[in-house]
C-alpha positions as CSV (number, residue, x, y, z in Angstrom):
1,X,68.1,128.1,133.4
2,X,65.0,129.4,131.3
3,X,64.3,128.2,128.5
4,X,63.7,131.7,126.9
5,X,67.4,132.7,128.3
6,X,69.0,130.3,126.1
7,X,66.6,130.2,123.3
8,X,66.7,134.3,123.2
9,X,67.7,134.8,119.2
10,X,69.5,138.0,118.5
11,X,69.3,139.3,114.1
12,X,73.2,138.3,112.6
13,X,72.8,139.8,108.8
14,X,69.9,137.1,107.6
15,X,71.2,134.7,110.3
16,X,69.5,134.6,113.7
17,X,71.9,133.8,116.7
18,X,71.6,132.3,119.9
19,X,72.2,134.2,122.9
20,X,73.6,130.6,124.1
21,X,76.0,130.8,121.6
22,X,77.5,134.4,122.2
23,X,77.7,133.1,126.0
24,X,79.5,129.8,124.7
25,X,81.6,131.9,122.2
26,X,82.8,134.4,125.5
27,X,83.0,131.6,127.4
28,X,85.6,129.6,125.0
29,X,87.1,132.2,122.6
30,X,87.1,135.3,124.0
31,X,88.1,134.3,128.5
32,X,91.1,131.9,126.0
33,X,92.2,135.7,123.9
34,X,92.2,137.6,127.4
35,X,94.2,135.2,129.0
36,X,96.6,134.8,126.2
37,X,96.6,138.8,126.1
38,X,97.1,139.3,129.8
39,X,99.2,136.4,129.9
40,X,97.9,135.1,132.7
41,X,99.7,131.7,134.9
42,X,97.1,128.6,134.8
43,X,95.9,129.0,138.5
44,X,95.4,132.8,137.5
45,X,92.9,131.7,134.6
46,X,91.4,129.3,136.4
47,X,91.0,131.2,139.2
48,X,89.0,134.0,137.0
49,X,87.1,131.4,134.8
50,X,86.0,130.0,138.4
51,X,84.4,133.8,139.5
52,X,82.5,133.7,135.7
53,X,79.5,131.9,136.7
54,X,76.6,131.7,133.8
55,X,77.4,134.4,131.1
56,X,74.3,133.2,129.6
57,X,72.9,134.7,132.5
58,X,75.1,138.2,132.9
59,X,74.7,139.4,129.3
60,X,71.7,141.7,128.6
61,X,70.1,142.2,125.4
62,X,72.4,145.2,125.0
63,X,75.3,143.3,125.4
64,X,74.7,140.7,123.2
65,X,74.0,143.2,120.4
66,X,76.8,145.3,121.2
67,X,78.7,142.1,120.7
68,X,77.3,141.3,117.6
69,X,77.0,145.1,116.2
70,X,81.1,144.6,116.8
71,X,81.2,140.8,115.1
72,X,79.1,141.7,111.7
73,X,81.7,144.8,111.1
74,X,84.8,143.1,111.1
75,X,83.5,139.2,110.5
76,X,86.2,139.3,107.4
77,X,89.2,140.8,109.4
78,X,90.3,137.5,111.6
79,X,92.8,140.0,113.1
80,X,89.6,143.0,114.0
81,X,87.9,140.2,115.2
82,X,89.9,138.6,117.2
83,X,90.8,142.5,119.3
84,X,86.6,142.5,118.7
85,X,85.8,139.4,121.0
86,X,89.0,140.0,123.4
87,X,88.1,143.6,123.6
88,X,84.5,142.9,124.5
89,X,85.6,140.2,126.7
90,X,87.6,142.2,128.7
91,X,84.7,144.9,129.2
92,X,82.2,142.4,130.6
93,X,84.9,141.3,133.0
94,X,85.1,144.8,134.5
95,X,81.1,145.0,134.1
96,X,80.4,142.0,135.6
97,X,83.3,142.7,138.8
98,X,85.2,139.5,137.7
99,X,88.9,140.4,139.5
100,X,91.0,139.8,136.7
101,X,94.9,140.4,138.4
């Protein structure tokens, strides 16, 4: 992995984020809410987490701003965030080809 891949920093408000860190967040948070959502069986998840590869490498600048555009208007609404990062999560799924059923 390049270093400027994961070192790519992204404007949050007056915070700067990592691009590594929305990959971690999609990764953990968001694949966990769309499984819960979908309710997927354990060899289902797995089997969909396995076909992810490196987000950090999939997202594209747009992406990661869309993502963030999404965060910063709902980052005091735990339940709009939470539809936010499942939401988003879903769409680079069907972006990226990931069979999800």
């Amino acid at each position: 992995m390049s270093d400027s891949i994961s070192t790519k920093q992204y404007a949050f408000g007056d915070d700067m984020i990592y691009k590594h860190e929305i990959s971690m967040n999609l990764a953990t948070d968001g694949f966990r809410f769309v499984a819960h959502e979908q309710q997927w069986s354990e060899e289902q998840t797995e089997r969909v987490f396995a076909q992810l590869g490196d987000i950090n490498q999939r997202l594209t600048d747009a992406d990661c701003q869309e993502f963030l555009a999404g965060v910063q208007n709902c980052i005091h609404d735990s339940e709009l965030l939470y539809q936010h990062v499942t939401n988003f999560t879903h769409k680079m799924l069907q972006k990226w080809g990931v069979d999800d059923n």
